[in-house]
C-alpha positions in Angstrom: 89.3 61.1 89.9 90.6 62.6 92.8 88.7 65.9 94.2 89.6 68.4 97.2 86.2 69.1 99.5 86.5 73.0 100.9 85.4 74.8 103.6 84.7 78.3 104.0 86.1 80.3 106.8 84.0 83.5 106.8 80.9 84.0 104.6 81.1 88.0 103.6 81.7 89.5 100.3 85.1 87.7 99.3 84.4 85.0 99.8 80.6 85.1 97.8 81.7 87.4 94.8 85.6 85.8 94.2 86.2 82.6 96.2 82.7 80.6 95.6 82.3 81.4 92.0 86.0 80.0 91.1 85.5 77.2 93.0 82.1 76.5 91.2 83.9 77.1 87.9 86.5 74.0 88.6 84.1 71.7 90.1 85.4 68.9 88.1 88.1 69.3 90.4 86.9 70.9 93.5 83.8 70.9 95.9 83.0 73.3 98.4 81.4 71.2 101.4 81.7 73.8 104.6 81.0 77.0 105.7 82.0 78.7 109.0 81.3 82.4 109.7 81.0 83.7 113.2 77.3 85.2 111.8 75.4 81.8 112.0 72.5 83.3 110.4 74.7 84.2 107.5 76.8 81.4 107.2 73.2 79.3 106.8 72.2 82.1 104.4 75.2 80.9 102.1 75.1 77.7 102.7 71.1 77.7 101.0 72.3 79.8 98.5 75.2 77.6 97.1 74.3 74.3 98.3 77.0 73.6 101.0 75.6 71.0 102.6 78.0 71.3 106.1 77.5 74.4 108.3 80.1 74.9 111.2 80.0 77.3 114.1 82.9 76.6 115.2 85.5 76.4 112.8 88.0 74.0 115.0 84.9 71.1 114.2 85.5 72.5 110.6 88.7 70.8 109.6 87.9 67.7 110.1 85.2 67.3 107.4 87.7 69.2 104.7 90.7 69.0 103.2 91.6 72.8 102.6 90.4 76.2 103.8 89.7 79.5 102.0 89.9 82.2 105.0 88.4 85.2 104.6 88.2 86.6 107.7 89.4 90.3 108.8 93.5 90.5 109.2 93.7 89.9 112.5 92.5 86.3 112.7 94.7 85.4 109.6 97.4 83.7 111.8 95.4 81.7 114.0 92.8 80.1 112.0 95.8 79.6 109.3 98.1 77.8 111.6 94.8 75.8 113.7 93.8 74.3 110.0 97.7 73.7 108.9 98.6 71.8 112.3 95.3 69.5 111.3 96.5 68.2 108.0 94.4 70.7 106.1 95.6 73.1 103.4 95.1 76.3 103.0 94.2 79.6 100.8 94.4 82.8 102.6 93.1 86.1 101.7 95.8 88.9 101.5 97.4 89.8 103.2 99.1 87.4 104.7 98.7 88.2 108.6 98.0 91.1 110.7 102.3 91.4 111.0 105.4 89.4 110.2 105.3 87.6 113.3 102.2 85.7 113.0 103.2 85.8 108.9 106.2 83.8 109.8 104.6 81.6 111.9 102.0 80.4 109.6 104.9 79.4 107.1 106.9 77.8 109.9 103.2 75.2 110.2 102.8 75.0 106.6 106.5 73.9 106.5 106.2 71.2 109.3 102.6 69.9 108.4 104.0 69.5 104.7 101.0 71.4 103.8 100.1 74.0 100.9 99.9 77.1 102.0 98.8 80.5 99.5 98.1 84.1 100.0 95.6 85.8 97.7 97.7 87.6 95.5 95.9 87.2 92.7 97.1 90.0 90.9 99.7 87.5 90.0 97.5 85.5 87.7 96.5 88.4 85.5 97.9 88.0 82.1 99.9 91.5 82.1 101.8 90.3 85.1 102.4 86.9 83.8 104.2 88.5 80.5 105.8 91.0 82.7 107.4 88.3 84.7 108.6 86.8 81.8 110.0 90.1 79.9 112.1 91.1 82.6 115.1 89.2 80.7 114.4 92.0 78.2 114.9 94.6 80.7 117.8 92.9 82.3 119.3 94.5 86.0 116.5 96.1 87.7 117.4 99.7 88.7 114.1 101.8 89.7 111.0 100.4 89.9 107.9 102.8 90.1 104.5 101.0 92.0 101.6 103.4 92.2 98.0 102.0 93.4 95.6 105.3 93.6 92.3 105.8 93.9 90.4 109.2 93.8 88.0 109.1 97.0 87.6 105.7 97.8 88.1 104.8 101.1 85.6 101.2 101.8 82.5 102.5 103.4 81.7 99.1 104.6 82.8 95.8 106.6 85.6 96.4 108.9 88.2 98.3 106.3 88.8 101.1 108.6 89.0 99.1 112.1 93.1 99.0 113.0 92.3 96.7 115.6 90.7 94.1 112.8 92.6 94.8 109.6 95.7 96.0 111.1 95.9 99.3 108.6 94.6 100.6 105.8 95.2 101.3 101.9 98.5 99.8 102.3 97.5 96.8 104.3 94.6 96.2 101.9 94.7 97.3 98.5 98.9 98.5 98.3 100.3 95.3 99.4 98.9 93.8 95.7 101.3 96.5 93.7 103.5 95.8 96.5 103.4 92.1 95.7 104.1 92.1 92.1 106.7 94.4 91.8 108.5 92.6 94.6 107.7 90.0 92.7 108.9 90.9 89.1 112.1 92.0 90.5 113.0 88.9 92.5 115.9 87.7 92.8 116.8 91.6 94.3 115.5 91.8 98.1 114.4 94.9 99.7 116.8 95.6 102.6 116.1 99.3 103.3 112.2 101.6 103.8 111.7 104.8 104.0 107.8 105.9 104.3 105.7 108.1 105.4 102.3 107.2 106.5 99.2 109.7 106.1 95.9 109.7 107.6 94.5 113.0 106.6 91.9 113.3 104.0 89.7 110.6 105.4 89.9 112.0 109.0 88.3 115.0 107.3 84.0 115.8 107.9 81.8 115.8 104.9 83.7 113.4 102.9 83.4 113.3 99.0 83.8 109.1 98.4 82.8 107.1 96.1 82.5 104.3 98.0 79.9 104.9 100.6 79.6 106.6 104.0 82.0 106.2 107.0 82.5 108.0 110.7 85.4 110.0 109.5 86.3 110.1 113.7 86.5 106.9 113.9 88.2 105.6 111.3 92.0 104.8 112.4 93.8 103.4 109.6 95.9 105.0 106.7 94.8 106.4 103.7 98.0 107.4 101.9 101.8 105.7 102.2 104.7 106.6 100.3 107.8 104.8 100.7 111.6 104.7 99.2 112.7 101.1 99.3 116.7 100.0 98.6 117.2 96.4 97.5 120.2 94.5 97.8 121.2 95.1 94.2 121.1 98.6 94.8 118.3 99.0 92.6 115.3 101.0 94.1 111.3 101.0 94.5 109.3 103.8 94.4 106.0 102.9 96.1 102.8 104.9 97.0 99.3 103.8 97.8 95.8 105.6 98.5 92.4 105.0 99.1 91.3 109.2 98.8 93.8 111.1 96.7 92.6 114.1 94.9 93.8 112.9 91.6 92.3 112.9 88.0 91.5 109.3 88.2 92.4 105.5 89.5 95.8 104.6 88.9 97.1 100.7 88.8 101.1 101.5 87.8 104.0 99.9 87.9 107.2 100.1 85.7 110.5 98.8 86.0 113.6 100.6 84.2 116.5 98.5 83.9 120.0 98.1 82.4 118.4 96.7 79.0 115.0 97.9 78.9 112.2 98.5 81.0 108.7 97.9 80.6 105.0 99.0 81.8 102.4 96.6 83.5 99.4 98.7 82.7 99.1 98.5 80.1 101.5 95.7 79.2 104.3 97.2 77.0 109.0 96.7 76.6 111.1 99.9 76.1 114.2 98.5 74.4 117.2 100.5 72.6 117.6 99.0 68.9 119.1 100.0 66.0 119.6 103.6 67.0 116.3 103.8 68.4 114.1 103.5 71.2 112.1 100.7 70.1 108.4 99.6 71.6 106.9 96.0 72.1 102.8 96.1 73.4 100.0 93.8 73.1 96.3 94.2 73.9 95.6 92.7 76.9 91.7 92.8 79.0 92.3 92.6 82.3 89.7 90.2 84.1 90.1 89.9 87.6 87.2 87.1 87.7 89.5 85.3 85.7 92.4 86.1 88.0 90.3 84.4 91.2 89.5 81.3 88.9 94.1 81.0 87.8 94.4 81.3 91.6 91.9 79.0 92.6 93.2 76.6 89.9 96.7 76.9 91.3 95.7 76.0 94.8 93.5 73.4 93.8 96.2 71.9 91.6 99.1 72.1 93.8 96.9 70.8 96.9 96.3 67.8 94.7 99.9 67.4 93.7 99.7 68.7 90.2 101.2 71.5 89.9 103.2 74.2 91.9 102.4 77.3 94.0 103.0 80.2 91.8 103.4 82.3 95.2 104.8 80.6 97.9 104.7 81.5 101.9 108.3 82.9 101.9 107.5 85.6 99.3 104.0 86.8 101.0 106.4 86.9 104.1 108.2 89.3 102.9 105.6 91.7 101.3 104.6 91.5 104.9 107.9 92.2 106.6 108.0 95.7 104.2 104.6 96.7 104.7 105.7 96.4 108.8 108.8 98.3 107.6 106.4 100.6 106.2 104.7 101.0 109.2 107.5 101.2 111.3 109.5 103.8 109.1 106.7 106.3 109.2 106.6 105.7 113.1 109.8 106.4 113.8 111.0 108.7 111.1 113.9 106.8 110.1 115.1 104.4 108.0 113.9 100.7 108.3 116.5 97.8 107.8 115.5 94.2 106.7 117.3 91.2 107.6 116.6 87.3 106.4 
């Protein structure tokens, strides 16, 4: 039976607590054989742990003892590793989001294109279950006319690793945490493209001293990044997205939203649930669904491992993480300029 041999690029959190435990979970089909982190000390450290028997400190000697990549890395080496490992025959899985702009985005599906190699971005919000019936309810809710994406979280801004280096990750809430709400309503509304963003980008509760977070300590003068967006987005349809993202709102609690009203019906994510008119009444379809990200990381890793071996397809291809990544530049861009932001394809 045919197997794919992995190799690590970067040995930090996601790759320990998401990436290695999926892969151990398939192992009938999957073996991870290489690890590379630029931290030799910790790359050996995982390797002992997990029994990787192939440590690399340079990832270039990597790809040739591998036949796919997971990279991990911070934002801003997305791009190159991504297109180094695609040029040499090997596929790969790259964390989210898909590079540091649209640019180096559109350059690592231009390789994955010529190399006839499998290329995914770690969406995985994707392979949860509410998505997955989403996606296949929007024939209930028919046209697409405003879509509402909210991912909130009450004082939470990443106290550790590189989340609030610009330079590295290339922004903030959006850039890491947004882009997944970002993903799957861009997603769920597909065929409709966005054309159009307005946003305004905030970095003003995090620059503030004594910080109330939940999620550890931080130099509140250093960090650059943002830690709230809001943006207006116009598709081609007409139809509309309202977006917004934070990593240290003074809300209630988290919020994970996103709702689609359309022609026909509309219908909530979370929790999972169709609005329809029937029979005189507004009428109501929900299920119970668990959410289990774990399980998300093992449908993604499945995926890749089953469409690098031929089996099955990508259920998110390069083109549509390009264009998460061309709005979240829009995004960017908007807020910069205080104007609108116009897409083209």
């Amino acid at each position: 039976m045919k197997w794919l041999k992995m190799g690590l690029i970067s040995a930090g959190g996601i790759a320990e607590n998401r990436h290695i435990p999926a892969y151990q979970s398939l192992s009938e089909d999957v073996e991870i054989t290489a690890v590379h982190d630029v931290n030799l000390v910790r790359a050996k450290e995982i390797a002992e742990k997990y029994e990787i028997p192939y440590v690399f400190e340079d990832y270039l000697e990597l790809f040739e003892h591998v036949d796919a990549v997971t990279i991990c890395t911070p934002n801003k080496f997305h791009g190159a590793i991504a297109v180094a490992a695609l040029n040499q025959g090997v596929h790969v899985l790259c964390e989210k989001p898909m590079a540091i702009n649209a640019d180096e985005a559109k350059r690592m599906a231009e390789a994955a294109e010529k190399n006839n190699r499998i290329l995914l971005i770690g969406y995985h919000y994707r392979f949860m279950e509410a998505v997955a019936l989403a996606k296949e309810s929007m024939q209930e809710v028919g046209e697409p006319i405003v879509t509402r994406a909210q991912a909130l979280r009450q004082r939470k801004v990443p106290g550790w690793g590189v989340f609030i280096n610009k330079e590295l990750q290339g922004g903030g809430s959006l850039i890491d945490w947004g882009c997944h709400l970002l993903d799957t309503a861009l997603w769920l509304v597909y065929p409709s493209k966005p054309v159009e963003v307005n946003a305004q980008v905030y970095q003003r509760l995090s620059k503030q001293p004594n910080q109330v977070n939940d999620w550890g300590s931080y130099d509140h003068e250093a960090i650059d990044v943002d830690d709230h967006v809001s943006a207006y987005i116009r598709f081609d349809n007409q139809s509309t997205l309202l977006f917004e993202c934070s990593w240290a709102a003074n809300i209630k609690e988290d919020q994970t939203h996103i709702s689609i009203s359309g022609d026909k019906g509309g219908l909530s994510v979370f929790p999972y649930e169709v609005y329809q008119p029937k029979y005189g009444k507004m009428m109501e379809t929900h299920t119970e669904i668990i959410e289990d990200r774990h399980q998300a990381g093992i449908s993604q890793a499945k995926n890749f491992i089953g469409a690098c071996l031929g089996k099955e397809s990508l259920k998110s291809n390069p083109e549509e993480a390009l264009r998460v990544t061309k709005v979240i530049d829009a995004i960017y861009e908007s807020s910069e300029q205080r104007k609108s932001i116009f897409l083209s394809y």
